[in-house]
N, C-alpha and C positions, 0 to 999 in steps of 0.2 A: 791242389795239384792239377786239375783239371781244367783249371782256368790259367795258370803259368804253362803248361804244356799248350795251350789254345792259343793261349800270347805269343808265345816263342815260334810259332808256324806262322800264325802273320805277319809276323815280323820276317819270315821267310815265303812270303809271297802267297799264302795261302789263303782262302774265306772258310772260316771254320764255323760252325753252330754246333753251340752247348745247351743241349737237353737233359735236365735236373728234372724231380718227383713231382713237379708243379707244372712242368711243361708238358707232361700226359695226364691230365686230369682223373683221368676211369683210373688210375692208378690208385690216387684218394679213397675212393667209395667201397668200404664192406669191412670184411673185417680183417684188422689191423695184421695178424700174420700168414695171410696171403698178399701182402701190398706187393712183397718184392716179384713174386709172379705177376701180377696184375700189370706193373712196371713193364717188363721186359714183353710179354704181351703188347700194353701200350708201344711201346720201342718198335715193336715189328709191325704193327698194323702201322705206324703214321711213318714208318721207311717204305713198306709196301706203297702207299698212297701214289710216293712220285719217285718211283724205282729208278729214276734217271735223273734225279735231283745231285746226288751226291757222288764225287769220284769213288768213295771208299767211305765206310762207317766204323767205328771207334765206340767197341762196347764194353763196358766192364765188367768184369764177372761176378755176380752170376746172372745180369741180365741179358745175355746176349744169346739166353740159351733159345727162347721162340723163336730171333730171327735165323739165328745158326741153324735150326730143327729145319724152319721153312725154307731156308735159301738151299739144302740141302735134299728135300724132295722136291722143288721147283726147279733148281739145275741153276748155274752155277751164273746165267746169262739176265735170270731172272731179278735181281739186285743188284748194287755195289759187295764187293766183298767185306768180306767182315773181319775187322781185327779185332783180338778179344785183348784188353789190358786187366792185372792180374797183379793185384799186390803182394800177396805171400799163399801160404799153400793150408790149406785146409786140414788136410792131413794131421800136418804141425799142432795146429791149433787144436784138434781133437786127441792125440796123443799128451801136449801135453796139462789140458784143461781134465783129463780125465786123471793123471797124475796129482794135479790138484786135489780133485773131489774126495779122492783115498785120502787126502792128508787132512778133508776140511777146509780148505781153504779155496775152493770153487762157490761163486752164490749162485748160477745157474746150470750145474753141469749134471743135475743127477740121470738116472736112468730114463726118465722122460724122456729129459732136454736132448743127450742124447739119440734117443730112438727119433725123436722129431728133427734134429740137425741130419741124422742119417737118410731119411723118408724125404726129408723136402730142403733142403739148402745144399748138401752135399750133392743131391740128383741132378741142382739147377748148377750148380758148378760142371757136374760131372759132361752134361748136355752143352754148356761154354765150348768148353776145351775142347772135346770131341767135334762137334763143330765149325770151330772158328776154322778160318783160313790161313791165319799169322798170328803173330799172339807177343807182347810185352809185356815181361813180368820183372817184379821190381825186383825178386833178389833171386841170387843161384840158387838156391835149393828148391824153391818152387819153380824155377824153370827148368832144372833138371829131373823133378818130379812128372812135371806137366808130360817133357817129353817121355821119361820108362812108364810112368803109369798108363797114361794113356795110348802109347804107342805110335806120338806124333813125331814123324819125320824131321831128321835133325837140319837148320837151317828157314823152319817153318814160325818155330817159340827162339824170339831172342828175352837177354837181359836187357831192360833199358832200365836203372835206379830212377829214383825220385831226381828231384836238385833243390838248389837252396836261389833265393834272389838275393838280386846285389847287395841290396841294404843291409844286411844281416856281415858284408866285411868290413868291420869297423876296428880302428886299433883299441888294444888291451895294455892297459896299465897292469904289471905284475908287480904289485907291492912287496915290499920287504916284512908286515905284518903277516902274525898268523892268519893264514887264509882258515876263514872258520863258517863263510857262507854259501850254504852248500842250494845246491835247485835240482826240482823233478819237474817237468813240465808233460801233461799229457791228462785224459781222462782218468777219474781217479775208479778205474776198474781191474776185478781180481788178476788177469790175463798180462795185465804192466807190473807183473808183481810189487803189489805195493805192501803186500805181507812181508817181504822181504827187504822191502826199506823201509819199513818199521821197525822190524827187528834190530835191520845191521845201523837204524841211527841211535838205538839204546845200548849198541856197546861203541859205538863215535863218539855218544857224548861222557862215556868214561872216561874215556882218553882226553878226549879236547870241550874243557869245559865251557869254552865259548862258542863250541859249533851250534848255530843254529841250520836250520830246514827250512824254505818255502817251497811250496805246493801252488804251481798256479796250473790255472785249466783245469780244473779240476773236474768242473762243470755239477759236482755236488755240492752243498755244503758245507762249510766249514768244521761244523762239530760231526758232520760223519765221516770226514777225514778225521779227524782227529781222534777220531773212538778207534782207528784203528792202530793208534800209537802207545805203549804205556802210559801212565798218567802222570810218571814223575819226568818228562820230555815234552808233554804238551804244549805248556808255554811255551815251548825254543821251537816250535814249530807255528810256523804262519801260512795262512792258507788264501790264496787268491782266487776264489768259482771260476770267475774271468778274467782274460785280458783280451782286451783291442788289439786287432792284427797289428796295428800301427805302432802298439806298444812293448810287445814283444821284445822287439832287441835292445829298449832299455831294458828289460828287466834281467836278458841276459848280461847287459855288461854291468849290473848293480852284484853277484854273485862272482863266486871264487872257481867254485865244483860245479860240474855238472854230472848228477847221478841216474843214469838210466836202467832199473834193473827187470826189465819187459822178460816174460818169459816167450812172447810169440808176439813176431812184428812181420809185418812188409820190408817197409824203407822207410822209420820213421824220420817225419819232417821235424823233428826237434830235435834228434842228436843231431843232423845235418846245421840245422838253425846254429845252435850251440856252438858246434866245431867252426861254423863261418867265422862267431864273431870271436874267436881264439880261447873258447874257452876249455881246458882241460877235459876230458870226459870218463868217466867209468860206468863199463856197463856190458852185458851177458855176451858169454859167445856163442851166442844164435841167430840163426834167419839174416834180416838183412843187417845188423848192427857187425856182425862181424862181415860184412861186405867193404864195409870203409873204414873198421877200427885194426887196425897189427898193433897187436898186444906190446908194450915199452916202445913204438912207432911213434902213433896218433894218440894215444889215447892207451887206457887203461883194458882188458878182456879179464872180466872175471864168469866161472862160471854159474849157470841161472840157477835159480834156485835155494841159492848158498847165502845164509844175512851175513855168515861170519868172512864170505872172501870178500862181499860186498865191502864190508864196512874197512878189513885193510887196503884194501885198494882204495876207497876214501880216506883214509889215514896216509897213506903215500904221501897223495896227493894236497893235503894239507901240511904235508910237516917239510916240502920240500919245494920252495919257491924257484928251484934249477928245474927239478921235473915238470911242475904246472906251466914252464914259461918254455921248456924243450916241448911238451907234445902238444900244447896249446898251439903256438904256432905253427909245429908241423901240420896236425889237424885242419886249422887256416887254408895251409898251402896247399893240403890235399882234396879240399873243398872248392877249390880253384875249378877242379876238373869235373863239377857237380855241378855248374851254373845252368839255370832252366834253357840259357841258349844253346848248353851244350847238348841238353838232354833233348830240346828239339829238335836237334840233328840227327840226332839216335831214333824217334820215333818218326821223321819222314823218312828213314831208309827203310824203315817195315812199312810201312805204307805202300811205298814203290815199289816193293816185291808184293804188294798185297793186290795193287793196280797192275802191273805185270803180269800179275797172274789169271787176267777175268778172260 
């Protein structure tokens, strides 16, 4: 994301520097869950260095809370301004990961984790936002948050989505077979409710007994995917740890379905992927997923949580080659208005108001 948004500015006349965890080295050194403070520390001390280096800075949250802290007792003349970028909303993510842990199905939410997400990553969030000068965030609900929670001035926090690159709009063959190849693509963590497409592919493969599953990106394992499936579906499920960026949009156009059933996202970059290359989608109506999906539009909205709307919404869209090939393409077209060129248009116009404002 952050290297397509950096593309798509030069490409509009800009000279942009991307600073990753490696390009502040004191970041590295100590111990491992203060890095992201250490991080945003580093961020302010080497902007401080040549306070006249940059028209404007581009921070994500929640490291942007040191330099936002400082540019705000220093005055306002003292740096570039600061935009803070903001993929989804914290909040969200604690509301619903604690829903989780009541059910079991959280691996790190308990009372600790918790108390320590409240004490130290909500605060560095809290210090972002407060903070920042402008602010893009990738979907409405977190930037409607951003601005009643914190009480930031409306016209200060825009929406800017994610987007998708070209390569990913390829044409789609809609065959007349049963569509029975379904795909998850994303980290195989509790938060992407993968509990829940567990469940709803053990009453998928009642119905359709040639549905198979792959799992790619998984970035665990294959057998600890797989431990989270019953054991009479294992086999029909095939698991991928990695794929190659390069690879990707084969392995989207090798599948029928694309299943997304995330309980808490930003603006994932894989239903976007997905939808480019026309492929059908189901998936929760939350956060940023229902930013780009209209339920019998684009794409399928079931709600999160749920294996059993999960799995008819994949049964739909398997047993009806008019619907996979109606909102497939819709999907397509609506993806049109997502392209990184477009989405850089969007993030120099908060820029401009961010530089307008010093």
């Amino acid at each position: 994301m952050v290297l397509n948004h950096a593309a798509g500015l030069v490409k509009r006349g800009h000279t942009v520097d991307c600073w990753f965890l490696e390009d502040v080295p004191e970041s590295a050194t100590g111990r491992k869950r203060f890095e992201a403070l250490r991080f945003a520390r580093g961020v302010s001390r080497r902007i401080r260095q040549e306070p006249r280096k940059y028209d404007v800075v581009n921070i994500h949250a929640p490291w942007g809370c040191a330099y936002g802290a400082w540019r705000r007792r220093s005055g306002a003349k003292s740096g570039p301004p600061y935009v803070l970028t903001m993929q989804g909303s914290e909040e969200r993510y604690v509301e619903a990961m604690r829903a989780e842990h009541c059910k079991g199905r959280a691996w790190n939410f308990n009372w600790k984790n918790r108390l320590w997400h409240r004490a130290y990553h909500q605060r560095m969030y809290d210090r972002s936002i407060k903070t920042a000068d402008y602010g893009a965030v990738a979907n409405r609900e977190a930037w409607i948050c951003a601005e009643l929670k914190y009480k930031r001035e409306p016209g200060l926090f825009w929406y800017v989505p994610n987007g998708v690159e070209e390569r990913f709009f390829i044409a789609r063959e809609f065959s007349e077979k049963a569509a029975c190849e379904l795909l998850f693509v994303g980290t195989w963590l509790d938060r992407k409710g993968v509990y829940y497409l567990a469940d709803a592919f053990s009453l998928v493969a009642k119905q359709i007994p040639n549905a198979r599953l792959t799992v790619a990106g998984s970035s665990v394992p294959a057998d600890d995917v797989k431990k989270t499936f019953a054991a009479e579906v294992r086999e029909r499920v095939r698991v991928i740890p990695f794929v190659k960026r390069e690879e990707i949009a084969a392995v989207y156009a090798e599948h029928d379905v694309f299943v997304f059933p995330s309980l808490v996202e930003g603006m994932p970059l894989t239903l976007l992927e997905a939808m480019a290359t026309g492929m059908p989608v189901v998936t929760t109506n939350t956060c940023g997923m229902a930013d780009v999906v209209e339920d019998g539009v684009n794409g399928l909205l079931v709600p999160a949580a749920d294996a059993e709307k999960l799995a008819r919404g994949i049964e739909r869209l398997c047993a009806s080659i008019d619907l996979r090939k109606r909102l497939g393409l819709a999907g397509q077209e609506t993806m049109r208005r997502y392209t990184w060129e477009r989405i850089a248009e969007k993030m120099e116009a908060v820029f401009v108001l961010a530089m307008g404002s010093k």
